[in-house]
N, C-alpha and C positions, 0 to 999 in steps of 0.2 A: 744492660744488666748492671753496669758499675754506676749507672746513676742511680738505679733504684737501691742497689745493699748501700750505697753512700746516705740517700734519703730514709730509709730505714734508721740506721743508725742516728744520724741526725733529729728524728724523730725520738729514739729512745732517750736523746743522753736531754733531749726537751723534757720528755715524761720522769726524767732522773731528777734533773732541776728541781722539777713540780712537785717531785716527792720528798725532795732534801728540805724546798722551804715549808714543807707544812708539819703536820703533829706526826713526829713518826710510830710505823708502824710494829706493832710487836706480836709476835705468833706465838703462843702459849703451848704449849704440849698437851696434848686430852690425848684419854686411853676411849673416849665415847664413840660408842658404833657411827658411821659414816654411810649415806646413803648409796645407795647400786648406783655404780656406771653405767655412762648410756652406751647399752651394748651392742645396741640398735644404731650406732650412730657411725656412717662412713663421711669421708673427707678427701678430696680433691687435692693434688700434688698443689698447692697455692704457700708462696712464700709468708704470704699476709699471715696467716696461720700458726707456724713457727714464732712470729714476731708478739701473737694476741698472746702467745701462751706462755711469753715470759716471764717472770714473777715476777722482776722488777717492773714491768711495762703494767703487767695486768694491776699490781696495786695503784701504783700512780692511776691508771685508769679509773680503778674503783675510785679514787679519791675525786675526779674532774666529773666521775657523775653524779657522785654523791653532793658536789657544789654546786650542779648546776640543776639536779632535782630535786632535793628536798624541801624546800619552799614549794613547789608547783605538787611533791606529791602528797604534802598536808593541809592544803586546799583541799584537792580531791576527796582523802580519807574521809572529809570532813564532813560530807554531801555522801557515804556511804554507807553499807551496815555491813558487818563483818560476819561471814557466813558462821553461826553454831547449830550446835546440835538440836536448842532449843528452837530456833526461830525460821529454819529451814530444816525439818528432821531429814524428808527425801533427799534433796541436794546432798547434804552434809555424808549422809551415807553413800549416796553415788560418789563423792568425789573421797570420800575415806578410803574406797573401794578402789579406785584408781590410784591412790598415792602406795597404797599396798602392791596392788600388782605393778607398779614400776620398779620398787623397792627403795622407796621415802622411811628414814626411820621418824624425822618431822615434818611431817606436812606442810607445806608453806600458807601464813595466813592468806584468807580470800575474802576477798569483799563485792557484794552487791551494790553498784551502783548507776543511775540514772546518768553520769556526767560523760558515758561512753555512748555512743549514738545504736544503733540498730542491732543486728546479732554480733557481737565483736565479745573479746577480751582482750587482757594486757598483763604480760608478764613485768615484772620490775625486782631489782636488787639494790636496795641504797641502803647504806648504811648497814650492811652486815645481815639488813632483813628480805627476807626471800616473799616477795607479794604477788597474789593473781586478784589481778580486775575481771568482774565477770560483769558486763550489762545486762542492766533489768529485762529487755526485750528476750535475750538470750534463754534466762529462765522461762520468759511464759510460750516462745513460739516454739523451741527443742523438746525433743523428745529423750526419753533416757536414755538412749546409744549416741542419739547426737550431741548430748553433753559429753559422756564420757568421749566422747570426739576430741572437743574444742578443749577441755580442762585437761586429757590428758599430753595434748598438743601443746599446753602453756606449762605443764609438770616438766615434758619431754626441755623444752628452755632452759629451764631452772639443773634439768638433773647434767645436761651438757656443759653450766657453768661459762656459758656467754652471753649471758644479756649487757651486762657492760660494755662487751664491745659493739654490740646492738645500738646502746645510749651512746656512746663515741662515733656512730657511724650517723646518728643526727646531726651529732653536731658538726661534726666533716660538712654535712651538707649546707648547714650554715654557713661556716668559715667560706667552704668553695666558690658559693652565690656573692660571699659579702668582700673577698680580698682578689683583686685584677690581681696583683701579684702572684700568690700563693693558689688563688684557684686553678689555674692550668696544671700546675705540678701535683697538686694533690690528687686533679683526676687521673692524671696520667701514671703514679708510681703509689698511689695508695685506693684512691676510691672506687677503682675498678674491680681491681683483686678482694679490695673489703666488702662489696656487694654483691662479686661472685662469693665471696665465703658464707656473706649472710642470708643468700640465697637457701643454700647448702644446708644451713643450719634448720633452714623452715623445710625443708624435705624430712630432716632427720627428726624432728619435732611433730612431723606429721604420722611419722614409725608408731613415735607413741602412742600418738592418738589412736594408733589404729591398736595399739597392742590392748590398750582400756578398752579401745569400743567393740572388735574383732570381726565388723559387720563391715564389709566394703557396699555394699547395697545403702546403709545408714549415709557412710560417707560422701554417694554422691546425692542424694537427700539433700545432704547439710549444704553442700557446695556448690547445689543448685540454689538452697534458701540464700544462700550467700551472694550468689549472681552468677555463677558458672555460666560459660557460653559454649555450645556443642563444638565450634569450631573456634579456633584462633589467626586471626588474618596475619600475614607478613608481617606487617606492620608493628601490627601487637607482639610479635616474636622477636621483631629488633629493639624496640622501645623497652622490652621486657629487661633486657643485657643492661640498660640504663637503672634498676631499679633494685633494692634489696631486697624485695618481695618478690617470689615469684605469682602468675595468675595462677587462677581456679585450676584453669585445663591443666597447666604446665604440672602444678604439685598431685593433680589426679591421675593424670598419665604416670608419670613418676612411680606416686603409690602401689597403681597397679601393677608395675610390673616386677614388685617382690612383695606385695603383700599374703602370696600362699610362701611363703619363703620365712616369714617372722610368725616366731612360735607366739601363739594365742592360748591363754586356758580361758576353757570357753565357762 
């Protein structure tokens, strides 16, 4: 226990550095409405957790993914089209409809595009700006509950205020693969506890989904089109603990067993 609060710390006074040599940051005072907490959202005794939610850690953070994604996500943009009212009227009202019932006072931009493969989306925070990727497949094969599904699942991200460490838990995965040295230690005192957290996070994300879509019937639809398998073998339940994603089964199971529990207005 005394080597992981020592590597915590060690970690923070890194993220301190990171923040001292760059453009500092300055927090302005606004009287402007703020959007609903996810109140849907439970959390596992995990030290990792305490450590994301520090303000000096979480900016430094914001700053290490804001350098290492904004280049790759104005490519992207660039190969997209940005959902309006105009050129997707349906969509645009489905997912207006969902940032309401979450309680978004602004809705985060979203964009259509082809450079995401099959039915997927993608949450992103860089730069201050709150973004959902939706792929084109996604619009033509979903149906409107199974939209309000996926988009309120990538709102439910955005309103919990963890994608940064989402983008941080990449890059772990990088460093871990690419330093003999430091990758032992990382998985042992930080990558475990951060991908049981980020686990956690896509459970709580999936609340939302449900809370936009209110149809557990839709949901395993979706997660069927997805690739759901009726069973999960051993195997795939130990390999699971390796990854920050949990599977289909594992977040369906989950769902069900409090979705008569979270209040829907239908």
């Amino acid at each position: 226990m005394n080597s992981i609060k020592q590597t915590c710390k060690n970690v923070k006074t890194l993220v301190d550095s990171f923040l001292n040599s760059t453009t500092p940051i300055f927090c302005t005072p606004t009287d402007e409405p703020k959007d609903t907490e996810a109140w849907y959202s439970t959390w596992e005794d995990n030290y990792i957790g305490d450590f994301l939610n520090n303000s000096v850690v979480k900016a430094g953070l914001k700053k290490i993914a804001d350098f290492y994604c904004a280049k790759q996500l104005d490519v992207l943009l660039r190969h997209s089209s940005e959902l309006k009212a105009s050129s997707y009227p349906q969509l645009y009202r489905i997912y207006k409809e969902c940032c309401k019932r979450l309680g978004f006072v602004k809705m985060p931009k979203l964009y259509i595009t082809y450079q995401i493969f099959g039915i997927n989306a993608l949450s992103l925070e860089v730069k201050g700006h709150k973004l959902i990727l939706l792929s084109r497949m996604a619009t033509i094969r979903l149906n409107e509950k199974e939209l309000r599904f996926i988009l309120g699942h990538e709102l439910g991200h955005h309103q919990q205020g963890n994608l940064v460490c989402h983008t941080v838990n990449g890059l772990l995965d990088t460093f871990n693969t690419s330093s003999e040295i430091f990758g032992p230690m990382i998985s042992d005192t930080i990558e475990v506890p951060m991908k049981r957290w980020c686990r956690q996070s896509e459970f709580n994300a999936d609340r939302a989904g449900y809370i936009c879509c209110g149809d557990i019937d839709a949901v395993t639809n979706l997660f069927l089109k997805l690739g759901m398998e009726s069973v999960c073998s051993a195997y795939n339940e130990y390999k699971e603990l390796e990854d920050a994603h949990p599977h289909l089964q594992t977040r369906f199971t989950e769902l069900k067993k409090i979705h008569k529990t979270i209040k829907v207005n239908r």
